[in-house]
C-alpha positions as CSV (number, residue, x, y, z in Angstrom):
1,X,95.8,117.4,120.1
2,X,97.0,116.1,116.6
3,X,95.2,119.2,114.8
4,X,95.7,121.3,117.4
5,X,99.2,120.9,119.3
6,X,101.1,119.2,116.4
7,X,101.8,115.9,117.9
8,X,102.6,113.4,115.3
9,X,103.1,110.4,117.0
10,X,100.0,108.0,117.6
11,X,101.3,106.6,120.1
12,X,102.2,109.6,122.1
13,X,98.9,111.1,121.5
14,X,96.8,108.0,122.5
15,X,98.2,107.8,126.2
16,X,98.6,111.2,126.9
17,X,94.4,111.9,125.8
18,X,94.1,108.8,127.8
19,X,95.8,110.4,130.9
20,X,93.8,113.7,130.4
21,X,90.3,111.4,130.0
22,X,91.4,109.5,133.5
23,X,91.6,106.0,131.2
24,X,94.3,103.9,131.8
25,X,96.7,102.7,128.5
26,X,94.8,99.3,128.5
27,X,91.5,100.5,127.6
28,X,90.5,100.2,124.7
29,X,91.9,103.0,122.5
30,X,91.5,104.2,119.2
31,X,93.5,102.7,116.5
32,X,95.9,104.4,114.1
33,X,93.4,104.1,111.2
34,X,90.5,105.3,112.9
35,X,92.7,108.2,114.4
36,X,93.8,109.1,110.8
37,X,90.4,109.5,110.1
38,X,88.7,111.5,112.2
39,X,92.0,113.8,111.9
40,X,91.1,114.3,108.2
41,X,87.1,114.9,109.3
42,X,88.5,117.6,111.7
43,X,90.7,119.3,109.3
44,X,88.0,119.3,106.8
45,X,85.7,120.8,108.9
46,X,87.8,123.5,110.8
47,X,91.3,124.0,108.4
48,X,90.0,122.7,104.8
49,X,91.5,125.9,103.0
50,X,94.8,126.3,105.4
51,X,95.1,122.9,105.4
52,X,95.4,122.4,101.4
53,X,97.9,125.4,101.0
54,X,100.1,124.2,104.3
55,X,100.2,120.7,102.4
56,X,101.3,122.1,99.4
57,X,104.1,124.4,101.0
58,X,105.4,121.5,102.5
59,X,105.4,119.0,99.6
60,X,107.0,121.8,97.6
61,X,109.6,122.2,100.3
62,X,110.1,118.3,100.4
63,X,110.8,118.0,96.8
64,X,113.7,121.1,97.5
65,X,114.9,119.2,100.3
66,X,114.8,115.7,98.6
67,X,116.7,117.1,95.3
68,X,119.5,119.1,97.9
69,X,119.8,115.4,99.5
70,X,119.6,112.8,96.4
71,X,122.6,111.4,97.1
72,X,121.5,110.1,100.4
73,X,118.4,108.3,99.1
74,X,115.6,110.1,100.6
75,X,111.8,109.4,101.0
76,X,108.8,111.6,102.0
77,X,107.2,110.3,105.7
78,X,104.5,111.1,107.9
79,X,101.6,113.8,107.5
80,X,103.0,115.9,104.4
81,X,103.0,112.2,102.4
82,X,99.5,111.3,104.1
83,X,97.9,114.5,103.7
84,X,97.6,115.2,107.5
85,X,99.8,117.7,107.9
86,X,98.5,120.7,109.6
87,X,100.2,124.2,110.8
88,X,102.4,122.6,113.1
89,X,103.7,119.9,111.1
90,X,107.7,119.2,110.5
91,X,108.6,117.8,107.6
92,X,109.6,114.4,108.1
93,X,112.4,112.7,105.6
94,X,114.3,109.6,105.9
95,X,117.5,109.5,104.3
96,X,119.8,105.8,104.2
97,X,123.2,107.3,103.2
98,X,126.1,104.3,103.3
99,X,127.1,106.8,106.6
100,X,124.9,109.3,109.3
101,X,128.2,110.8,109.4
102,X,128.3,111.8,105.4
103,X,125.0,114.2,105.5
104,X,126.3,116.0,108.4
105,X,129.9,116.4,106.7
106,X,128.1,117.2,103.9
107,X,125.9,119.9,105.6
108,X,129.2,121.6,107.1
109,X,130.9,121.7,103.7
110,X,127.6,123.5,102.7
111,X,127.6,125.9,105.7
112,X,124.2,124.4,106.3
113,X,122.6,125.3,110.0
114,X,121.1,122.3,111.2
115,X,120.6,121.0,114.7
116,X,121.3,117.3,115.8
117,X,118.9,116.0,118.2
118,X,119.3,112.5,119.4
119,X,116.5,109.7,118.4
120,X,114.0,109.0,121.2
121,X,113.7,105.5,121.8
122,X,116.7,103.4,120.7
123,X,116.1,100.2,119.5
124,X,116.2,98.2,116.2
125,X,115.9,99.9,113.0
126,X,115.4,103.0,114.4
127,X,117.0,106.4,113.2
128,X,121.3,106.6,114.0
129,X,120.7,110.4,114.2
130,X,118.0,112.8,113.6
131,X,118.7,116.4,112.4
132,X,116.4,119.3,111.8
133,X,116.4,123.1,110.9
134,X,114.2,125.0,108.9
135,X,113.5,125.4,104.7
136,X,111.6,128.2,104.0
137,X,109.7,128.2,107.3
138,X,108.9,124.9,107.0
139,X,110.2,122.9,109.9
140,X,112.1,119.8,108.7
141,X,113.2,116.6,110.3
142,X,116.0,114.4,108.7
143,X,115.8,110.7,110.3
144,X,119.0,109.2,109.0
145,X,119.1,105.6,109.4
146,X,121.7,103.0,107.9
147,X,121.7,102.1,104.3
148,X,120.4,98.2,105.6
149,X,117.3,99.6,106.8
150,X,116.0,101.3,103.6
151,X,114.7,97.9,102.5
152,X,113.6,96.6,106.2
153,X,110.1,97.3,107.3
154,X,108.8,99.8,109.1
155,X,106.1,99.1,110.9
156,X,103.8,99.8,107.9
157,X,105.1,103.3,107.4
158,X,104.7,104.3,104.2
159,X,107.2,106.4,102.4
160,X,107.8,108.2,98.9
161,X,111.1,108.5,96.6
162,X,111.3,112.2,94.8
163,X,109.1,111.3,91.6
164,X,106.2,110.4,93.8
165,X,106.4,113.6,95.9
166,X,106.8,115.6,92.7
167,X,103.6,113.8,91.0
168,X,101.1,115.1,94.4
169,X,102.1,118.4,93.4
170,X,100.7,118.4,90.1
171,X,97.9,115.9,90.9
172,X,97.2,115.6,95.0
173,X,94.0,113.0,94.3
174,X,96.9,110.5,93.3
175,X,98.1,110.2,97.2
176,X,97.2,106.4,97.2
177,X,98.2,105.5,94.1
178,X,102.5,106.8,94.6
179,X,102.8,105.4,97.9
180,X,105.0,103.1,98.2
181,X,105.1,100.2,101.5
182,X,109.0,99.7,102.8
């Protein structure tokens, strides 16, 4: 479903193959890790080639999107920082400006189309708004959280400043190395 259908979220994916397989949510499932990898197995074997190129399209998009945004501190998330990201893959950016309002005001003044969705499950830490449109047919996702949160953790998520991004475009092997934990 992760390869296939382009869900991103674990957590999602795990109860609704769960539902599909008639298991209930308290068996025993698969953790993240072990999902991760057999995600990499299965684009190895059946996207290897399309996989590599869709990767780079959308780290080369991120670093565009992360130098148009600078000033609201943005990092790299998810599958295009991981190297999971397959062809349905958004491009997922957190930015911690000192206001949500500020990128939006900003993206107006720019005559920016964007759309502004609302963040799925309220709670602490969690995104103050999430906006997304496309950057040279690359779909992106903005997660804009408040400035506080930049240095919070987040639930292991790991994240990448500009440099890092830039550096797995010349060299992808160094993924592990220009991570950085929140």
């Amino acid at each position: 479903m992760m390869a296939e259908d382009g869900i991103s979220d674990f957590g999602f994916a795990k109860r609704k193959a769960a539902r599909q397989l008639g298991a209930s949510v308290s068996d025993a499932l698969p953790n993240n890790a072990e999902i991760e990898a057999e995600l990499r197995a299965w684009q190895a074997l059946y996207q290897d080639e399309e996989q590599s190129e869709r990767l780079f399209e959308m780290r080369s998009a991120a670093v565009e999107v992360m130098r148009l945004l600078a000033d609201f501190r943005p990092y790299l998330t998810g599958g295009a920082l991981d190297g999971t990201a397959g062809r349905y893959s958004e491009l997922e950016i957190d930015l911690f400006p000192e206001s949500a309002k500020e990128v939006e005001i900003f993206f107006l003044n720019q005559d920016f189309h964007y759309e502004h969705r609302e963040p799925r499950r309220p709670a602490p830490n969690t995104p103050e708004a999430v906006l997304s449109f496309d950057w040279n047919e690359v779909p992106v996702r903005l997660s804009i959280y408040s400035a506080g949160v930049e240095r919070g953790s987040r639930r292991g998520q790991e994240r990448a400043r500009l440099a890092q991004v830039e550096a797995l475009l010349h060299d992808p092997d160094t993924t592990d190395n220009n991570r950085t934990q929140p």
